[in-house]
C-alpha positions in Angstrom: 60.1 84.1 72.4 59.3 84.6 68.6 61.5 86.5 66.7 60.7 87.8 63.5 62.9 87.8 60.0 63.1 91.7 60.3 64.6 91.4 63.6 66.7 88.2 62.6 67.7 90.3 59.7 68.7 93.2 61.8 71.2 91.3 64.9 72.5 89.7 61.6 73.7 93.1 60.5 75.0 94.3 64.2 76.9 90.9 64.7 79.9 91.8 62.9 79.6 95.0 64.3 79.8 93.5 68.2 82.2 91.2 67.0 84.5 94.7 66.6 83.5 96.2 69.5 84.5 93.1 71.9 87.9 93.1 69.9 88.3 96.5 70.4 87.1 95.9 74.6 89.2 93.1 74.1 92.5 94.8 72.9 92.0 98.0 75.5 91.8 95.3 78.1 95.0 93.7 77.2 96.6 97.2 76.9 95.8 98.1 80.4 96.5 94.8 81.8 100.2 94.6 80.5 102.9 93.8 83.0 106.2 94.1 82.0 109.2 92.7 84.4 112.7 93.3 84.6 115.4 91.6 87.3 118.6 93.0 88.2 121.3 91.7 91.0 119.2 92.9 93.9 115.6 93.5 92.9 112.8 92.9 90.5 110.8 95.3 89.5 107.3 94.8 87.8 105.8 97.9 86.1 101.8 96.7 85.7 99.8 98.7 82.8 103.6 99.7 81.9 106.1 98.4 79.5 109.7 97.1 79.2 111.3 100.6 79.3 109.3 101.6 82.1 110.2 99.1 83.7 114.0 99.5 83.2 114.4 103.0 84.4 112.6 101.8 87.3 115.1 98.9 87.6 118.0 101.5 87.6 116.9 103.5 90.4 116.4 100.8 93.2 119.5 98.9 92.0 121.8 101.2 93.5 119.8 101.2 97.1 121.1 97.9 98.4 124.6 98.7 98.7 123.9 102.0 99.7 121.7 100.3 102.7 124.1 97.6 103.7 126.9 100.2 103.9 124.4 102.4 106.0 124.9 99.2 108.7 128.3 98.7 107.8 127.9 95.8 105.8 129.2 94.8 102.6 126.7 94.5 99.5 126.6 90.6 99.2 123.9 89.7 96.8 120.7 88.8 98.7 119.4 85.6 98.5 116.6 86.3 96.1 115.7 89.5 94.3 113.6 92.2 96.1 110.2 92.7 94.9 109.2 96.1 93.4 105.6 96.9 91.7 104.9 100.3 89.6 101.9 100.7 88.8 100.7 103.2 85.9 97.3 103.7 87.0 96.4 104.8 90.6 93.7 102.3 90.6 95.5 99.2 90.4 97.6 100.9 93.4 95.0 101.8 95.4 93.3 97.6 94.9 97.0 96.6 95.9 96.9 99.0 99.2 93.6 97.8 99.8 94.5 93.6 99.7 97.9 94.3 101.5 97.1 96.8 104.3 93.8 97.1 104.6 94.0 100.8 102.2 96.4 102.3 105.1 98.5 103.8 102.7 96.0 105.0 99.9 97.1 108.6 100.1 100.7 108.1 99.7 100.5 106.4 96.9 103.1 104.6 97.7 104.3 101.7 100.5 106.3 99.0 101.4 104.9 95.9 103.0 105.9 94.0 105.8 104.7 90.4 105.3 105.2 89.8 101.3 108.6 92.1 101.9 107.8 94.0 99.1 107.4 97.9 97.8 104.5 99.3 95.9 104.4 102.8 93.7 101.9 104.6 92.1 103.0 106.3 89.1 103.4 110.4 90.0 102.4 112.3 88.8 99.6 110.7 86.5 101.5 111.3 82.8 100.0 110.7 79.2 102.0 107.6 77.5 103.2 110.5 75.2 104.9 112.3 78.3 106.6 108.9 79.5 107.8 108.5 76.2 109.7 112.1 75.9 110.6 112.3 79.4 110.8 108.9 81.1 109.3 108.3 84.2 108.7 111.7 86.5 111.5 112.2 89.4 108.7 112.1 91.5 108.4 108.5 90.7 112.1 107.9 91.0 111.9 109.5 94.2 109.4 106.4 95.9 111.1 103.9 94.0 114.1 104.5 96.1 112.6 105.0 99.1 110.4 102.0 99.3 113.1 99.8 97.9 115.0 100.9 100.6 112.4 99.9 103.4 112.3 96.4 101.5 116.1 96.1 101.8 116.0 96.8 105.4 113.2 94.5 106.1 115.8 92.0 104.3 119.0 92.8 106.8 117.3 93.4 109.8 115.2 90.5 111.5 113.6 93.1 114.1 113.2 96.3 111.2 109.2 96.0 112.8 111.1 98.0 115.8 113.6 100.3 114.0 113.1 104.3 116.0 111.2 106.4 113.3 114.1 108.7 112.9 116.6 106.5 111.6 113.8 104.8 108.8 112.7 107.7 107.5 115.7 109.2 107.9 117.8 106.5 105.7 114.9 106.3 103.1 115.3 109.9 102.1 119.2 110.0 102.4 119.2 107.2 100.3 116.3 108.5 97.6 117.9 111.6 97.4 122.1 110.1 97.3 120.5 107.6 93.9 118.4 110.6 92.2 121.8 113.0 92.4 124.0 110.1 91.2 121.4 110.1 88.1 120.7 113.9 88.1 123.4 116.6 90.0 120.3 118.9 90.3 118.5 116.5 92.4 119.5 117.9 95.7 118.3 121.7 95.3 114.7 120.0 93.6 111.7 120.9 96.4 110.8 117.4 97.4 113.9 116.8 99.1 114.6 121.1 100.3 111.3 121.5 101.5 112.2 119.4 104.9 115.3 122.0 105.8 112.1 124.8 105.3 110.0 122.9 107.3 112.4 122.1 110.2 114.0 126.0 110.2 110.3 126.9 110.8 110.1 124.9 113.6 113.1 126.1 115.3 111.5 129.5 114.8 108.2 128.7 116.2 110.1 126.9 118.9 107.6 123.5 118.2 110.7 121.7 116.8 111.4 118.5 119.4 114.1 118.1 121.4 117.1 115.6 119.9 115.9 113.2 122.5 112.3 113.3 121.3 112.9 112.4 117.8 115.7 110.0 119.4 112.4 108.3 121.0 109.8 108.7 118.6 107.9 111.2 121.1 107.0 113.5 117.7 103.1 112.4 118.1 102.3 116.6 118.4 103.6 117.6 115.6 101.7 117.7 111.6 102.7 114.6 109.6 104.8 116.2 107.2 106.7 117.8 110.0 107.3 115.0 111.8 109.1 113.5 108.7 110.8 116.8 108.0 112.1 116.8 111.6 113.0 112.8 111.8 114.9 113.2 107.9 116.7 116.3 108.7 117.6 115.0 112.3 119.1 112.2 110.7 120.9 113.7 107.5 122.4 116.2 109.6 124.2 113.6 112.3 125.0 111.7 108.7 126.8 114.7 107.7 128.6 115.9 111.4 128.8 112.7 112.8 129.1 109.7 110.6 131.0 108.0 112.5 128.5 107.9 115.6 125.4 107.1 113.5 127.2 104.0 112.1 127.8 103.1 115.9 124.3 103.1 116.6 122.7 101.8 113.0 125.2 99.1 114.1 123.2 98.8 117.1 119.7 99.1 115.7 120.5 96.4 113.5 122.5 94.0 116.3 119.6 94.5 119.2 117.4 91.3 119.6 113.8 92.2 118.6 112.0 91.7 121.5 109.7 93.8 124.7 113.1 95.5 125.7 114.1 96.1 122.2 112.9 100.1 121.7 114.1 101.3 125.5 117.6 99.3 124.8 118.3 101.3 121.0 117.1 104.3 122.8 119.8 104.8 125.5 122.0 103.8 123.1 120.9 106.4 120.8 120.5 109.3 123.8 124.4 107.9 124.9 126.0 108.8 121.3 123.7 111.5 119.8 121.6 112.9 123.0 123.7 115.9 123.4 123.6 117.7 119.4 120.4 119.6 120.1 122.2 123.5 120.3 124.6 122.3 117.3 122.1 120.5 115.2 119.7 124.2 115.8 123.1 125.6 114.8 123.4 123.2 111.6 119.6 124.2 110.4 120.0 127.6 110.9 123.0 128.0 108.7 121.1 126.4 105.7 119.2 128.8 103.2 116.2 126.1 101.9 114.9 127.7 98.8 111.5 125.9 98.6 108.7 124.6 100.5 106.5 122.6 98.9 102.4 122.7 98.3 102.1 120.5 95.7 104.1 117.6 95.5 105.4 116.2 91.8 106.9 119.9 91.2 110.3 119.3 89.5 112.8 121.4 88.0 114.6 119.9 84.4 117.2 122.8 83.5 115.3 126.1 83.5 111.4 124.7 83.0 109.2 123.2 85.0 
C-alpha cells in the first residue's frame, strides 16, 4: 500500500496520542486486575480487584470461624495444616468466570460458594459499592455475612472426611449460627439486622400456613416441597433453636455426623441417630417459634441497619 506524506504526517501526530491511550488502557487494566492477599492462623483470604485493607477486614471475619467450627464438633481449635483459601472478589464478573470454571455456573445467583474439590470459598462483593463507599464504610455486612458462612463450609470440608454427606439441616444450620455468632462479636446489632430475622418470619409463617415440615423431615432432608428460601429458613431455624434448648444433644449428634464413615449407609445411619436424640421437639420447637416476635422479612437482600440509617 502507498502512503502519502499527508497521511505519514497525520499517524505521526496521533502516535503520541495512542501511546496515552494504551497507558491509560494499560493502567485501568492493572487497577482492575489487582489482588491483594492477606494470611492469618487459619485462612487466607485473597480480595481480587481489591486492596490490602479490603482484604484485612475480610481476614477478620473468617478468622474467628474455625474455632467456632471445631468447637461445634467438640474439638479443640488446633491450627490446620495449611491456611484455608478465601477469594473476594470486587466485581461480580470475575465471580461469576470463577463460578463458571469451578461449578459449571451452579451457583451464579448466590454470588457466593464454597467448593468441594479446591476446598475453597468464593464471594462476590454485596452489594456492588463505589471505592468511595468502601473507603467510608468498609466492606457491607452483607459481605461479612458470606465471608463467614462460606469459610465455614471450607472449615468443615477440612474436619470432616465425609462433609459430601453431612444432612442439610445441620450445614446450613452451622453456617448461619456461625455467620451471625462472628458478625455480633464485631457488631451487638447484628442479631436484630434482616438477613439473619427474616428466617424466624419465614418459619412462624410456615407454622401458620401449616407447610412447615415435620422435625423428622428436616432431620432427613425430605424439605424438597418447600420454596428455596424456606427450606433454609426452616433447616437454620431448626438447628439454632436445638443450639439454644438442647446443646447438649446437638453436640451428641454433630459428634456423630462427624464420626460416621462416609459411605452407602452413611445418610440412613446419621439419620436414626438424629430422629433418636432430636425426633421428638416438633410441639416444643412450634412452641419455641411461636414465642419469637421477628421484626423483618426480607425482599431485598443487602438491607442493613448502622445506628438509626440505613
Amino acid at each position: 500500500m502507498t502512503v502519502s506524506r499527508s497521511m505519514r504526517t497525520a499517524w505521526s501526530a496521533m502516535a503520541p496520542c495512542a501511546a496515552v491511550c494504551l497507558l491509560l488502557l494499560r493502567c485501568a487494566f492493572a487497577q482492575e486486575a489487582a489482588v491483594a492477599s492477606k494470611t492469618g492462623r487459619y485462612f487466607t483470604v485473597t480480595c481480587e480487584g481489591g486492596d490490602e485493607r479490603m482484604a484485612e477486614q475480610a481476614l477478620a471475619v473468617v478468622e474467628p470461624v474455625w474455632p467456632l467450627v471445631c468447637a461445634a464438633f467438640g474439638l479443640q481449635a488446633a491450627k490446620p495444616s495449611k491456611p484455608m483459601s478465601v477469594v473476594l472478589y470486587r466485581n461480580l464478573e470475575d465471580y461469576l468466570a470463577a463460578d463458571q470454571r469451578l461449578t459449571g455456573g451452579q451457583f451464579q445467583p448466590n454470588q457466593a460458594m464454597s467448593h468441594w474439590s479446591s476446598m475453597s470459598a468464593h464471594v462476590a462483593l454485596q452489594p456492588p459499592c463505589t471505592t468511595a463507599s468502601l473507603k467510608q464504610h468498609g466492606l457491607p455486612m452483607q459481605t461479612q455475612a458470606l465471608l463467614s458462612w462460606e469459610a465455614c463450609h471450607v472449615a468443615r470440608f477440612a474436619l470432616c472426611e465425609n462433609f459430601r454427606g453431612h444432612p442439610g439441616w445441620f450445614h446450613d444450620g452451622l453456617a448461619a449460627a456461625t455467620a451471625q455468632q462472628v458478625l455480633r462479636d464485631l457488631n451487638p446489632t447484628a442479631q436484630r439486622q434482616p438477613f439473619f430475622s427474616q428466617r424466624w418470619r419465614r418459619v412462624h409463617d410456615l407454622f401458620a400456613s401449616r407447610d412447615m415440615p415435620k422435625v423428622a423431615d428436616l432431620l432427613s432432608d425430605h424439605t424438597q416441597g418447600l420454596d428455596m428460601r424456606d427450606r433454609y429458613a426452616a433447616r437454620i431455624v431448626f438447628y439454632e433453636f436445638v443450639r439454644e434448648r438442647h446443646p447438649d444433644k446437638l453436640m451428641d449428634v454433630a459428634k456423630i455426623i462427624r464420626s460416621v464413615r462416609a459411605g452407602s449407609t452413611y445418610a440412613k445411619t446419621v439419620s436414626e441417630a438424629s430422629l433418636q436424640s432430636l425426633g421428638s421437639l416438633d410441639e416444643e420447637f412450634e412452641e419455641h417459634v411461636q414465642k419469637g416476635q421477628p421484626a423483618w422479612d426480607e425482599t431485598i437482600r443487602s438491607l442493613w441497619q448502622v445506628g438509626t440509617q440505613w
